[in-house]
Structures are given as C-alpha cells and as structure tokens.
N, C-alpha and C positions, 0 to 999 in steps of 0.2 A: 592603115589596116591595123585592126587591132585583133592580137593573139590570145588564145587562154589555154593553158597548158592543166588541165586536170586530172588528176588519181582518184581511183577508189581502192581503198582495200581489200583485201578479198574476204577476210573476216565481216564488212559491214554491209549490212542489206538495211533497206525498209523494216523490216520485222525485227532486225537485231538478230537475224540466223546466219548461219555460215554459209557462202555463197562459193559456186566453182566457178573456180577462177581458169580454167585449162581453155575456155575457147572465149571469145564476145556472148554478151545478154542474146538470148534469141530474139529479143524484140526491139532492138536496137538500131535496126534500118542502116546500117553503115553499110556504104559501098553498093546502096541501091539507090541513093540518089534523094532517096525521103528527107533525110534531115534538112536537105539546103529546104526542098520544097517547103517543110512543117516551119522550119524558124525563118522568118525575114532578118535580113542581111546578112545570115551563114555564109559565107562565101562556099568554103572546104570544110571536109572534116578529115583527120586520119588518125588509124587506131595506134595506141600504142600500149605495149605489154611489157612487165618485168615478175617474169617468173621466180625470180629468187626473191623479189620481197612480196610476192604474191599481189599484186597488185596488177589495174588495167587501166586504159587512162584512153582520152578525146585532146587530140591538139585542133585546136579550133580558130578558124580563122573568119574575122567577123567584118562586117564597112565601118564598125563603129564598136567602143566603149557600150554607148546608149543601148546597139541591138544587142553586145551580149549581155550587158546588166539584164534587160528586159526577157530574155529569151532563154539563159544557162538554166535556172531555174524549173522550167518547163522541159527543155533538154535534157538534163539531167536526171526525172524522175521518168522520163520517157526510157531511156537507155536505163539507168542502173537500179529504178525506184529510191533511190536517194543522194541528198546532194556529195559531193566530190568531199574526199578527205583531206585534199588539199588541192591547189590552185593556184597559179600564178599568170599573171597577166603582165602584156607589155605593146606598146605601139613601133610598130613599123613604118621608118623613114616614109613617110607619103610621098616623098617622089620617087619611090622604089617600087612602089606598088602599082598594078593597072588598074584600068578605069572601070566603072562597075558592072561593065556591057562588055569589058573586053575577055579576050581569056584570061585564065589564072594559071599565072607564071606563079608558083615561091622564089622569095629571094634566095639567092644563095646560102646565105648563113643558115636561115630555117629549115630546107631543103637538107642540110648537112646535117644538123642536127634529125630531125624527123627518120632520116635513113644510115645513122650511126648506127 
C-alpha cells in the first residue's frame, strides 16, 4: 500500500489568491465516496487540517506508487486547483495491508497518526 501525505497552504490557489482555509474546497468530493470512484486505485482518502499554520492537507492511501504518480495530479487540481505544497510519500509493509477486494483496515501506526 502506498501512502501520500499532502499540504496546501492556505495562502496558495490556482490564481495565486488567497484561499479560506476555515472548511474543505466545496468541490472536493471528500466523504462522498467520489474520489476512490474518480481516481483508480484510491483506496481511502482522509482530510486533514492545521489551523495554526493555515493549511489543509489529503492523506491518501493508494494499491500502488504507479496509481498515485498517475492520478495525484488530477486529484489535486480536482480538490484544491492546484498541486500540494508539500508531500510525502511512503510504502506500507504489504503484508500489513488487505487485498484489493477486501475491506480496508489502516494499520495501526497510520490509523494513530491520522486520528492524533
């Protein structure tokens, strides 16, 4: 399973204007189930916020490197109109993970983090 952990500023948009950062993009699909639908191999998505550095961010859980190389890009302008101010990516132990039919379990450690 591979993960991608990405920020947006609140200061950066598409236009280079100042964007509010107080809720999710409205066009954003999160938590309706569209994103897995729109990107192949999304697995999950979940939002995450930090108010004090005004920023908002997608932890993203993918079947593959390959699907999110291919698919962040188009994700990204869908949700925020522009790409992620930062980004970090990492693979998850595969035999920690379920199979791609089964449910999705997070592992423990991501799970922990995600809900700090």
């Amino acid at each position: 399973m591979h993960v991608v952990i990405a920020w947006w500023d609140g200061t950066r948009s598409a236009n280079d204007t100042r964007q509010e950062s107080a809720g999710r993009p409205h066009d954003s699909g999160l938590g309706s189930g569209t994103l897995t639908d729109d990107f192949p191999g999304l697995r999950t998505s979940h939002w995450l916020t930090d108010p004090a550095a005004d920023r908002q961010g997608l932890a993203l859980l993918w079947d593959s490197a390959t699907s999110a190389a291919r698919s962040l890009p188009a994700l990204a302008l869908k949700t925020f109109g522009c790409a992620p101010s930062h980004r970090w990516a990492f693979e998850l132990d595969p035999t920690a993970h379920p199979k791609p039919d089964g449910p999705l379990v997070l592992p423990q450690e991501l799970s922990l983090l995600l809900h700090a």
